[in-house]
TORPA-4810 file (N, C-alpha, C, O; in nm, 3 decimals):
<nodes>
NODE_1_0.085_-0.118_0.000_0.000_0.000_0.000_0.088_0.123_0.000_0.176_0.125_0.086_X
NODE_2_0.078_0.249_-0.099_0.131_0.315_-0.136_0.068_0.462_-0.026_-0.033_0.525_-0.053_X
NODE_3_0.152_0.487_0.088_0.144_0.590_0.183_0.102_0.706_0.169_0.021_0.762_0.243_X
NODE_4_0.179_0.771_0.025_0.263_0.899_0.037_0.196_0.927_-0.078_0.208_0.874_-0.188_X
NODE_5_0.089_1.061_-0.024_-0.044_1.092_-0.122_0.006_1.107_-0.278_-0.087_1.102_-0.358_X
NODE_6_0.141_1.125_-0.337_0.151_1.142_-0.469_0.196_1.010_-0.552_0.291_0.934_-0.536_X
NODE_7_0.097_1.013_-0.640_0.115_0.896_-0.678_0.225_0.850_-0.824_0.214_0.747_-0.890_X
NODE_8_0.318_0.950_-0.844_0.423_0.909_-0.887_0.506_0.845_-0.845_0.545_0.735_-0.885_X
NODE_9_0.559_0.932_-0.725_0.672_0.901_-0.613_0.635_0.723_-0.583_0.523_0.671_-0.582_X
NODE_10_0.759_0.663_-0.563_0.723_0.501_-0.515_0.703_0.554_-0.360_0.690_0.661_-0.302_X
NODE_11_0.707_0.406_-0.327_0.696_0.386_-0.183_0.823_0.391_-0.102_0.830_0.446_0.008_X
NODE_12_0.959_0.308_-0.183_1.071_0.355_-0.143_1.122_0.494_-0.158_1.201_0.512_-0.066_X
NODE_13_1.112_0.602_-0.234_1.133_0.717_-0.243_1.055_0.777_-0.149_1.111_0.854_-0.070_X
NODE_14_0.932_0.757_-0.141_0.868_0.848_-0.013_0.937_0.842_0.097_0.973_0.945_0.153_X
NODE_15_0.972_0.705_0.151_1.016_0.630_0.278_1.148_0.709_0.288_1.174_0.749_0.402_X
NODE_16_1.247_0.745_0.179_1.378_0.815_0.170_1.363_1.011_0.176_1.433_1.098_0.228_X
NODE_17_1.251_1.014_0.105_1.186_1.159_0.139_1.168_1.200_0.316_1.223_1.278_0.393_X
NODE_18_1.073_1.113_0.324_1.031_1.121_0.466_1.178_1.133_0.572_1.189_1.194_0.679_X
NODE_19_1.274_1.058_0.504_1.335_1.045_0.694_1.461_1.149_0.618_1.563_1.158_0.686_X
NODE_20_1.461_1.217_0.501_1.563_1.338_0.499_1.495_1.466_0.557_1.552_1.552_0.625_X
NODE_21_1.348_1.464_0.515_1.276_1.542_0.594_1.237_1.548_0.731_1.153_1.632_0.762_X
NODE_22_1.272_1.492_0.794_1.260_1.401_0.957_1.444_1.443_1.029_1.462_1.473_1.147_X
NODE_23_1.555_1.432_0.926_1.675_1.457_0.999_1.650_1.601_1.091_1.607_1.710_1.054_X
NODE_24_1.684_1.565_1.192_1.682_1.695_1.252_1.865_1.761_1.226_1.967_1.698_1.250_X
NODE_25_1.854_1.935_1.158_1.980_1.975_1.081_2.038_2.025_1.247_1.979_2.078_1.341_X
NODE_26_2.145_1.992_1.232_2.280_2.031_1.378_2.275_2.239_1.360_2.296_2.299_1.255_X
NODE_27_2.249_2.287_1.464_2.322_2.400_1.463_2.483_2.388_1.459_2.560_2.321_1.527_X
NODE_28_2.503_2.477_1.356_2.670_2.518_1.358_2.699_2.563_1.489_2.813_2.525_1.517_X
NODE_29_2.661_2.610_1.559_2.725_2.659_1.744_2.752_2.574_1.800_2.865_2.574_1.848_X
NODE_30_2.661_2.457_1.823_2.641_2.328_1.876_2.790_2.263_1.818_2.853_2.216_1.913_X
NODE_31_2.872_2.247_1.671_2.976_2.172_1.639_3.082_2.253_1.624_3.185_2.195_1.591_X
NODE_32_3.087_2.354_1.637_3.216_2.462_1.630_3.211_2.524_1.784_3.116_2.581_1.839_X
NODE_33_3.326_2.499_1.827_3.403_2.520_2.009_3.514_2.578_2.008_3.574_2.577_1.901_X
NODE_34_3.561_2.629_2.095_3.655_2.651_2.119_3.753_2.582_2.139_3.731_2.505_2.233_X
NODE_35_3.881_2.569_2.086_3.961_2.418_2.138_3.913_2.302_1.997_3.969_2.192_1.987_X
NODE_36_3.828_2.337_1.920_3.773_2.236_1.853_3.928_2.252_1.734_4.015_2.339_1.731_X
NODE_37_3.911_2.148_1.663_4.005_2.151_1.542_3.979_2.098_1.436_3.995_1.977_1.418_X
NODE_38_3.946_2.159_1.367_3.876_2.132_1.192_3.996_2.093_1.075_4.099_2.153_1.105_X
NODE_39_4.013_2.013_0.957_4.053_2.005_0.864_4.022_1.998_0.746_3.931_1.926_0.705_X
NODE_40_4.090_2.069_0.678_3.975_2.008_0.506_4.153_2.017_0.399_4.250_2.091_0.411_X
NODE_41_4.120_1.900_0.302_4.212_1.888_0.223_4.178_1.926_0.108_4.070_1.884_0.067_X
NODE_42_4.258_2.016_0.019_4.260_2.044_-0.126_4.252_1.973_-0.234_4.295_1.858_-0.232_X
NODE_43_4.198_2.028_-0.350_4.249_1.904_-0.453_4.377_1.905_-0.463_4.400_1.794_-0.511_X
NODE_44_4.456_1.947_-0.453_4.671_1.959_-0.510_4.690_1.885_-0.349_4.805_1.840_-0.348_X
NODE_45_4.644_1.865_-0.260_4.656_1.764_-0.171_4.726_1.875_-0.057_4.777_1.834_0.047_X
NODE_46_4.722_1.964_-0.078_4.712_2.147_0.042_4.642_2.092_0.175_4.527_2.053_0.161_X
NODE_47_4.699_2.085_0.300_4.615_2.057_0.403_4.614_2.129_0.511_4.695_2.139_0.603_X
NODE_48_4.489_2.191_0.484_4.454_2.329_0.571_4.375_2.293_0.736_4.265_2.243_0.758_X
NODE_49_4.467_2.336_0.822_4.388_2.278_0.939_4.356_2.427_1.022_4.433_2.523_1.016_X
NODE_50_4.251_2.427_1.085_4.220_2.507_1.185_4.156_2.489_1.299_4.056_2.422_1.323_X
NODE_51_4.252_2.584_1.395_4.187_2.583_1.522_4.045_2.663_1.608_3.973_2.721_1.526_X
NODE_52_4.033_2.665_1.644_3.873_2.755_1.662_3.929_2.822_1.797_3.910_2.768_1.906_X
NODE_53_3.989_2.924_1.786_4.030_2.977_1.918_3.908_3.048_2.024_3.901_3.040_2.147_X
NODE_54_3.791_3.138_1.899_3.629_3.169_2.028_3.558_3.169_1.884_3.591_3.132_1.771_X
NODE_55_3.451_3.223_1.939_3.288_3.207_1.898_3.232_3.303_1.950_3.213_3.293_2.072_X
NODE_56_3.189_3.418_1.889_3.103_3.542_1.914_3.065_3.600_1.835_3.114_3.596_1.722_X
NODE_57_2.956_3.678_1.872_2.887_3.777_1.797_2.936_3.879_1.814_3.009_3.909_1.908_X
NODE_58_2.895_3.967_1.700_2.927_4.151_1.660_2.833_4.154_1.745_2.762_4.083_1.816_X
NODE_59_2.865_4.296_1.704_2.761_4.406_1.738_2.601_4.381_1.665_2.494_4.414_1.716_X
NODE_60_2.619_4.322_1.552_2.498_4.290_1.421_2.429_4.154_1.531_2.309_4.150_1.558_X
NODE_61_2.519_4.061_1.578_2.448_3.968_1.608_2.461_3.856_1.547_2.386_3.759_1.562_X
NODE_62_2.599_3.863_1.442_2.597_3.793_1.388_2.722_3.700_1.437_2.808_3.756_1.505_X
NODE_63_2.737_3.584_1.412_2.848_3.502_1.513_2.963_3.465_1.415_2.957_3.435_1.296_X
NODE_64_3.050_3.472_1.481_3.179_3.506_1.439_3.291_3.378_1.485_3.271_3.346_1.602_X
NODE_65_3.381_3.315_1.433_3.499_3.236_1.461_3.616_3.285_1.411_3.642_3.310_1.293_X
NODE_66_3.715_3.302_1.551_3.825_3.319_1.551_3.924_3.219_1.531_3.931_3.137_1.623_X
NODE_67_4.006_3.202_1.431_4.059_3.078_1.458_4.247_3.076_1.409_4.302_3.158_1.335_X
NODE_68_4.289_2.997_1.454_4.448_2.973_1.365_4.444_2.868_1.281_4.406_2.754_1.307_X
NODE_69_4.503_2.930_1.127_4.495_2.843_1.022_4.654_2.826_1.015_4.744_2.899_1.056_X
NODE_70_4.657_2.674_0.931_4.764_2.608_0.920_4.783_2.557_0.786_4.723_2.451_0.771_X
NODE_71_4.850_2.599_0.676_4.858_2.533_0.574_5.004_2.436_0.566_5.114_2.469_0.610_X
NODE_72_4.969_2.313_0.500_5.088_2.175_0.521_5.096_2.103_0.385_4.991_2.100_0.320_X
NODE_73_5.175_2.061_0.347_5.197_1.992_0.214_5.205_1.883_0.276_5.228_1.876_0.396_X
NODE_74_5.188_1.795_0.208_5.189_1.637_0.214_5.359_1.575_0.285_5.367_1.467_0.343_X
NODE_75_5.478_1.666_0.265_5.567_1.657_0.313_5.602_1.712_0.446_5.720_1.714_0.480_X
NODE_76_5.508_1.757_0.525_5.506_1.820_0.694_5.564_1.967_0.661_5.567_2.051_0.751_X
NODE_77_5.602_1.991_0.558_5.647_2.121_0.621_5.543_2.250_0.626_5.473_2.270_0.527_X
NODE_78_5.536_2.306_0.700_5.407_2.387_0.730_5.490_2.534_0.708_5.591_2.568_0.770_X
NODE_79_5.420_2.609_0.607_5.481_2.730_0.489_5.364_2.862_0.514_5.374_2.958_0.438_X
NODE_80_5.234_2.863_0.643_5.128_2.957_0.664_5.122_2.949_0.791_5.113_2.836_0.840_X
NODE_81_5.125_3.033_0.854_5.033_3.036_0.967_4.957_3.139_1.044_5.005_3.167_1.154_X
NODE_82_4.888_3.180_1.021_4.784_3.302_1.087_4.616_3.257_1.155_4.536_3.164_1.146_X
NODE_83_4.629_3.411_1.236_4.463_3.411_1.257_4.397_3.466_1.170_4.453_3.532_1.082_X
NODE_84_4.239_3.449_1.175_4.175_3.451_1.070_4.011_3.482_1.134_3.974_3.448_1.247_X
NODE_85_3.962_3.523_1.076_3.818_3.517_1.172_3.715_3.519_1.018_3.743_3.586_0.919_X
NODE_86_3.599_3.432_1.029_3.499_3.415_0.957_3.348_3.401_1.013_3.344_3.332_1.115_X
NODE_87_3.219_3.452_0.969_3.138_3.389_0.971_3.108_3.264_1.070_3.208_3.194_1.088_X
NODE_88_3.043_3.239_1.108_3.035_3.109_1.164_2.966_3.002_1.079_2.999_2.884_1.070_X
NODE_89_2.839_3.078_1.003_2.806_2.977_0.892_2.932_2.968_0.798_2.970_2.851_0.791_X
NODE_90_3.017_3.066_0.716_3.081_3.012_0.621_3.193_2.945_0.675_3.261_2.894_0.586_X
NODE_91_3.249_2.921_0.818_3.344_2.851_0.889_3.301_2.742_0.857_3.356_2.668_0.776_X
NODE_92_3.176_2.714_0.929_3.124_2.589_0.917_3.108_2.488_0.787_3.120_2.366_0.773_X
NODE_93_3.075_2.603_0.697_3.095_2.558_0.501_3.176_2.500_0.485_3.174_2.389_0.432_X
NODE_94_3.334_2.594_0.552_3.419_2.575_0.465_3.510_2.430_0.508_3.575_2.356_0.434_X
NODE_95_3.486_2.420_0.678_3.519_2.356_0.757_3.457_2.199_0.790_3.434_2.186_0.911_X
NODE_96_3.441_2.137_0.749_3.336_1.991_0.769_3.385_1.901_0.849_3.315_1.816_0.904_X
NODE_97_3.505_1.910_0.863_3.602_1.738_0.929_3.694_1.787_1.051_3.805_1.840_1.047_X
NODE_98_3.621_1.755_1.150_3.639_1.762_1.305_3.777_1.667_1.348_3.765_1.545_1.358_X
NODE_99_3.868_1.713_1.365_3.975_1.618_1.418_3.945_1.581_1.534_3.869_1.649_1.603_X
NODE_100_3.980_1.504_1.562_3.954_1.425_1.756_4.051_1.521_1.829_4.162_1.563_1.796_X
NODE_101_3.983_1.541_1.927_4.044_1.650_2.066_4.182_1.515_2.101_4.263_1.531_2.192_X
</nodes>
């Protein structure tokens, strides 16, 4: 018996509809900390790591990450290093892969 009032959609597609619509989405505040440490790798194999030093809002209200970035070549030698402050949504964009504390 076919659930899911449109009757194109199968029954397995509804069932896959339903529980993407059902994920409950993570606030970015909730996964970006202080102390936290993020990585993301390039295509040329560039490996940019950052630290999340705070988390605040402006004056606007809008929330903010402070952090130290690290750029590394595949051979350890590390050739960048600064602070940096972004967005907290586009941190979070740019940032996806949580290293273990």
């Amino acid at each position: 018996m076919n659930w899911f009032p449109v009757s194109w959609i199968s029954q397995d597609k509804a069932q896959t509809l339903a529980g993407l619509f059902s994920m409950r989405r993570t606030d970015p505040a909730e996964q970006v900390q202080p102390g936290f440490t993020f990585r993301r790798i390039h295509p040329d194999h560039l490996i940019e790591t950052a630290e999340v030093l705070s988390v605040g809002e402006d004056r606007y209200g809008i929330a903010h990450v402070q952090y130290q970035v690290r750029f590394q070549r595949t051979n350890r030698s590390v050739f960048e290093e600064s602070q940096r402050m972004l967005a907290l949504s586009s941190f979070a964009d740019r940032y996806r892969e949580r290293l273990p504390s």
